[in-house]
N, C-alpha and C positions, 0 to 999 in steps of 0.2 A: 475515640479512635476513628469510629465513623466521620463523625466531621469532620477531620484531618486528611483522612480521604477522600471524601466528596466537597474539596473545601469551595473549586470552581464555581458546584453548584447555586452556592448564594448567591452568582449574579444572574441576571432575569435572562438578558438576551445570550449567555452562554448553556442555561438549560434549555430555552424555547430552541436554539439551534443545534445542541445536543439529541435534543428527542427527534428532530426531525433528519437529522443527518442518519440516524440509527435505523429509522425504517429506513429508509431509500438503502441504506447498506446492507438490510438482511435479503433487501431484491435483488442487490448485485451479487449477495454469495450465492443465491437462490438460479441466477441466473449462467453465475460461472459452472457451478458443478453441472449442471443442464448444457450449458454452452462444450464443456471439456468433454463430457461424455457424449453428446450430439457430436463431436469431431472426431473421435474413436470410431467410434459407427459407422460415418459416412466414407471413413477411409481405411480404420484399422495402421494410421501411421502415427509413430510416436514423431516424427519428423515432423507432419504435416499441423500436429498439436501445437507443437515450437511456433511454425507460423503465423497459426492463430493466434498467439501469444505473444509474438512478435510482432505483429501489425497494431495490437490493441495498445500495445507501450511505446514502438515508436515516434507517433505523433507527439507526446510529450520529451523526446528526444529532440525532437525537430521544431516543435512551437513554442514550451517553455518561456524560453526569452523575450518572447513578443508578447505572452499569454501576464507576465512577472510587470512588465512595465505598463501595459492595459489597468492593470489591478493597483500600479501607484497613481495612476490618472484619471481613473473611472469608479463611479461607486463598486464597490466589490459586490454590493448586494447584486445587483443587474446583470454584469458577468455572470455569476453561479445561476440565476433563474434561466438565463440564457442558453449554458452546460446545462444544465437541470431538461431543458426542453427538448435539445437533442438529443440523448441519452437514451427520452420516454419515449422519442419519436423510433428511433433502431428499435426498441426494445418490443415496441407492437409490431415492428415490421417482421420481425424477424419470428414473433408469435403468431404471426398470419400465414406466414408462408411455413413454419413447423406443422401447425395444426390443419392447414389445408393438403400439407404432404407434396408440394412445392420447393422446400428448403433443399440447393447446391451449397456444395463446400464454400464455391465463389462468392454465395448469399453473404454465408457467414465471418470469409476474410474480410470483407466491404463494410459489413458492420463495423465489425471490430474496429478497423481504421476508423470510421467515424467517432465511434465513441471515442476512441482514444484521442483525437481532434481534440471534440466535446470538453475533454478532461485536463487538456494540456493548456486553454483556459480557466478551464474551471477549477481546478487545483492550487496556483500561483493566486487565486483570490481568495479562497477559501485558508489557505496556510495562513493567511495575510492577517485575514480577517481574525481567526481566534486569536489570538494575544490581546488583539484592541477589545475584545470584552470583560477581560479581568484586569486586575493590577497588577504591574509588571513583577511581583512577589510571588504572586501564585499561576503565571504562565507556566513553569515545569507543570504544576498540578493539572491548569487547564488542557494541558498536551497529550499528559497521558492519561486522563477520562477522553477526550477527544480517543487515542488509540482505546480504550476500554470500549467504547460503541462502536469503533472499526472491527476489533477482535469479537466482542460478544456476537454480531452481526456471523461472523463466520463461525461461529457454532452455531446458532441459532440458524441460520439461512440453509447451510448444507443439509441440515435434517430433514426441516421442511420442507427445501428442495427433492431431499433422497425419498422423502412418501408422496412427494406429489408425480415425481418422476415416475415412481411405481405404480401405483394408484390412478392418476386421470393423467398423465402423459406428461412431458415437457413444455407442450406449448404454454403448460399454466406457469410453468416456472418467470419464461418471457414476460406475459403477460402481467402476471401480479409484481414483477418489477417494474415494468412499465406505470402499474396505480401507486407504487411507493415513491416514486418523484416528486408526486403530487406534494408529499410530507416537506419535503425541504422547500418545493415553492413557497409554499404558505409559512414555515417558518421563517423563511428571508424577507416575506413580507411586511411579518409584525417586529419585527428587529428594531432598535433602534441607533442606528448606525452613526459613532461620533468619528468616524472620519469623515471630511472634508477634502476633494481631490485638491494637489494644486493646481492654478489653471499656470501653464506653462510654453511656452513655443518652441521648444526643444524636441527633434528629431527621436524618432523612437532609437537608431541608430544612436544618435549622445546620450539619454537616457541607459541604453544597457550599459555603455561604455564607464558612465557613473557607476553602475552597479558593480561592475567589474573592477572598477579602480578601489570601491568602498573594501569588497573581498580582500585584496592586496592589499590593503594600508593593515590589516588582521592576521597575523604571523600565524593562528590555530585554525583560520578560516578555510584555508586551503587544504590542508590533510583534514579536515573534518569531512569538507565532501569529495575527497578522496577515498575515504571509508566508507562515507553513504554508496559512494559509486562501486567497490567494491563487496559491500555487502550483498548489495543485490543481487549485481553480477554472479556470484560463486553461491548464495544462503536461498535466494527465492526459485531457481528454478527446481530445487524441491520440494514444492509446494504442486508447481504447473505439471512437475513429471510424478504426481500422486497417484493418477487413476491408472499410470504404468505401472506401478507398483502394486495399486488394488486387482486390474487385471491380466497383468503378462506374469508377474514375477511373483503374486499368490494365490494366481486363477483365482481367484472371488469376483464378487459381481457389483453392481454399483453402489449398494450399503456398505462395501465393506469403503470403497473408496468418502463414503458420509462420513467413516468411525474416524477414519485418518484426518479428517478435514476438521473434526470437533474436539480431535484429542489435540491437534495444532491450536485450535483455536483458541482452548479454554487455557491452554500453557499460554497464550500469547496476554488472555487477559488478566491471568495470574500475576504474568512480567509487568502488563503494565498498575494494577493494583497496587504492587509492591514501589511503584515507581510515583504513585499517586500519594502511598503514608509516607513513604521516604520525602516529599515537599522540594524543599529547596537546599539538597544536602550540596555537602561540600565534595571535591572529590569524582565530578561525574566523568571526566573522561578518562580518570581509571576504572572507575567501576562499568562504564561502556565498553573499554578494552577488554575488561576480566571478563565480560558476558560472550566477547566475540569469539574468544579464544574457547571460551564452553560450549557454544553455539557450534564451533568446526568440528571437536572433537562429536558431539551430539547426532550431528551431522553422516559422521563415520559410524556411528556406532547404530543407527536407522538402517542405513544403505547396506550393512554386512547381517542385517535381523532377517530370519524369517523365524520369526515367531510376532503373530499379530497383537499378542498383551504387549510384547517387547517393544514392537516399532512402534505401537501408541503412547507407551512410555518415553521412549527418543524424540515424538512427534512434540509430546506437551512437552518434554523438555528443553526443545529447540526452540518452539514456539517462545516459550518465558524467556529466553537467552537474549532471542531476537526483540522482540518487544522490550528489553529493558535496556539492550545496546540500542534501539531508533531513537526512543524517548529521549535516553539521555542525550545523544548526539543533535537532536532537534531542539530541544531543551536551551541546549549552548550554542547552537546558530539563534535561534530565535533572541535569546538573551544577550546576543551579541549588536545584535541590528535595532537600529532606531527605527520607529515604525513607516516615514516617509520612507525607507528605503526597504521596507520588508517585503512589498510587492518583488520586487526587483531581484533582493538576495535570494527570496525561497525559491523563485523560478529558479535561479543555477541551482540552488542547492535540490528540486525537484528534477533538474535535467539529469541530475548527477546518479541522486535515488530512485526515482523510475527510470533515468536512462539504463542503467545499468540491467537494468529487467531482458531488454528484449535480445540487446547481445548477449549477456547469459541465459539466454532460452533459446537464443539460434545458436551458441555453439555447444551448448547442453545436447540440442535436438540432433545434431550433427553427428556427434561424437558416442551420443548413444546407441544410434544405428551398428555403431563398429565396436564397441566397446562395453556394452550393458549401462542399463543405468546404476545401477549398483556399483560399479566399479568409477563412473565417472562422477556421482556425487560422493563416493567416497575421495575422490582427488579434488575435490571443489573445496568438502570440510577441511581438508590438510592444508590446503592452500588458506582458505581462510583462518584457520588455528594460527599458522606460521604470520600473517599477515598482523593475525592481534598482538600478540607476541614481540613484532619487530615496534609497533609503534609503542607499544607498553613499555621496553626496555632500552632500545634503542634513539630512535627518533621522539623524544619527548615532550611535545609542546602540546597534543591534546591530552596526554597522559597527567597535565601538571595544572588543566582547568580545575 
């Protein structure tokens, strides 16, 4: 059974870049729940959290496209070293001026935009890249071990984050993210990369336009990241409105905001685990629909708890729902695109799934001002419930992958 699970792992340059994607991931969880509670602090606005939230995911809204065809004409490996650099470079900054007691709100929106740059590159190469290390048989597998060191990372990171936060302060949260980049440089460097760019004279303009045209010739391709774009939009801003819920809505204090982030997280690796023995089943964009629809519900049923066993129960539960609806959704874009065009497809389909992010956290942020957050992610889950449901029964062409 284990083998079936970690089937990815037998290829060399899919574990060496596994292990190094994982550290650099526990610094960014290490770093968000540091960064989300540093924004509390300085403002006490759940609105001004959204911002920060919104500026970090925008850039991938806005550069994707450009970041998608880079990644079919440039080694992927150099792009991500590139993201990799910028990333470590914010992350000291912003560790310098935390621990010197210098750090404005402004510090922290400016960051965030960059990285989100950084990412909106580095993303579209990085999507690219994992498929070309396995065979195209066990790409679902390599996907979701890929999401297993995403997810594991957000357990593991918020904890560590949540005692160093207590213990010797935040700036070390910045900081030891900043020396976890290192991990993927040096991974990307011993890779052995068998793609070959084409050398081309085509317009980075004709080049999307390819990409665009390839989507439409795909009758499932488009409601696929119509759902990535909507899951985001209505499913993650409960994630970013976590520490409103650890501190406004059950007066606790930053651990308890850790429990909520670990019990999402370990549901999240759960989902994809399960997405890793299940291989290369048949059936997956029903079984993405049937997860979304549990995920909304899941959703509701968090946002109406005040009992903190309870919402850690909704938390893992939501988590696995999600994780097993991205997988599989990724899964079938991925399996769908031939690799010269994969740079290309995943940027849209990454505009779609991070885009979706920062409008559903600017109008999440909006809305909860006037309405609670309880009340407004419970109309988010409803909406997403109803959403699974119409493409499951209704509109059927991802439901029939």
């Amino acid at each position: 059974m284990l083998k079936r699970v970690f089937k990815a792992f037998h290829y060399r340059d899919f574990r060496i870049l596994w292990m190094g994607a994982c550290t650099s991931s526990i610094g960014t969880w290490m770093q968000e729940i540091a960064q989300n509670w540093l924004v509390l602090q300085l403002t006490n606005s759940p609105f001004l959290l959204s911002i920060d939230a919104f500026l970090g995911d925008i850039p991938i809204f806005l550069f994707s496209l450009v970041g998608g065809v880079l990644a079919d004409r440039v080694d992927r490996r150099f792009i991500l070293i590139g993201s990799q650099v910028v990333q470590m470079l914010s992350a000291t900054t912003l560790a310098i001026l935390v621990a010197t007691n210098h750090v404005q709100i402004w510090h922290v929106f400016c960051l965030s935009f960059v990285v989100g740059t950084a990412q909106s590159f580095g993303g579209p190469a990085y999507s690219a890249l994992v498929p070309s290390l396995v065979s195209k048989e066990d790409v679902p597998n390599a996907i979701a071990l890929n999401s297993i060191q995403f997810n594991l990372a957000r357990v593991i990171g918020p904890v560590v984050g949540g005692l160093a936060m207590k213990y010797v302060g935040s700036a070390w949260c910045f900081g030891l993210n900043a020396l976890s980049f290192l991990a993927v440089i040096v991974s990307l460097l011993r890779l052995d990369i068998n793609f070959s760019p084409p050398h081309t004279g085509e317009s980075v303009l004709t080049s999307m336009k390819q990409g665009f045209r390839f989507i439409g010739t795909k009758a499932a391709m488009v409601p696929l990241i119509l759902i990535a774009f909507c899951m985001t939009f209505l499913a993650f801003p409960m994630i970013v409105f976590l520490p409103v819920f650890a501190k406004i809505v059950f007066a606790r204090d930053a651990m308890t905001y850790t429990l909520f982030m670990a019990s999402s997280g370990i549901g999240s690796i759960t989902g994809a685990l399960t997405v890793a023995w299940l291989g290369d089943i048949k059936n997956k964009g029903r079984i993405a629909l049937s997860a979304l629809v549990a995920m909304g519900i899941g959703m509701v049923c968090f946002s109406q708890s005040r009992s903190i066993p309870l919402s850690c129960v909704m938390l893992f539960f939501t988590g696995s729902m999600l994780m097993l609806a991205f997988t599989m959704i990724s899964s079938l874009v991925q399996l769908i695109t031939p690799n010269d065009m994969r740079g290309r497809v995943m940027s849209v389909y990454m505009v779609a799934f991070r885009g979706g992010m920062p409008f559903g956290e600017l109008l999440t942020g909006s809305l909860v001002a006037k309405l609670t957050a309880p009340t407004v992610l419970s109309i988010n889950g409803l909406v997403l419930a109803v959403l699974g449901l119409y493409y499951l029964l209704v509109q059927r062409k991802v439901a029939e992958l």
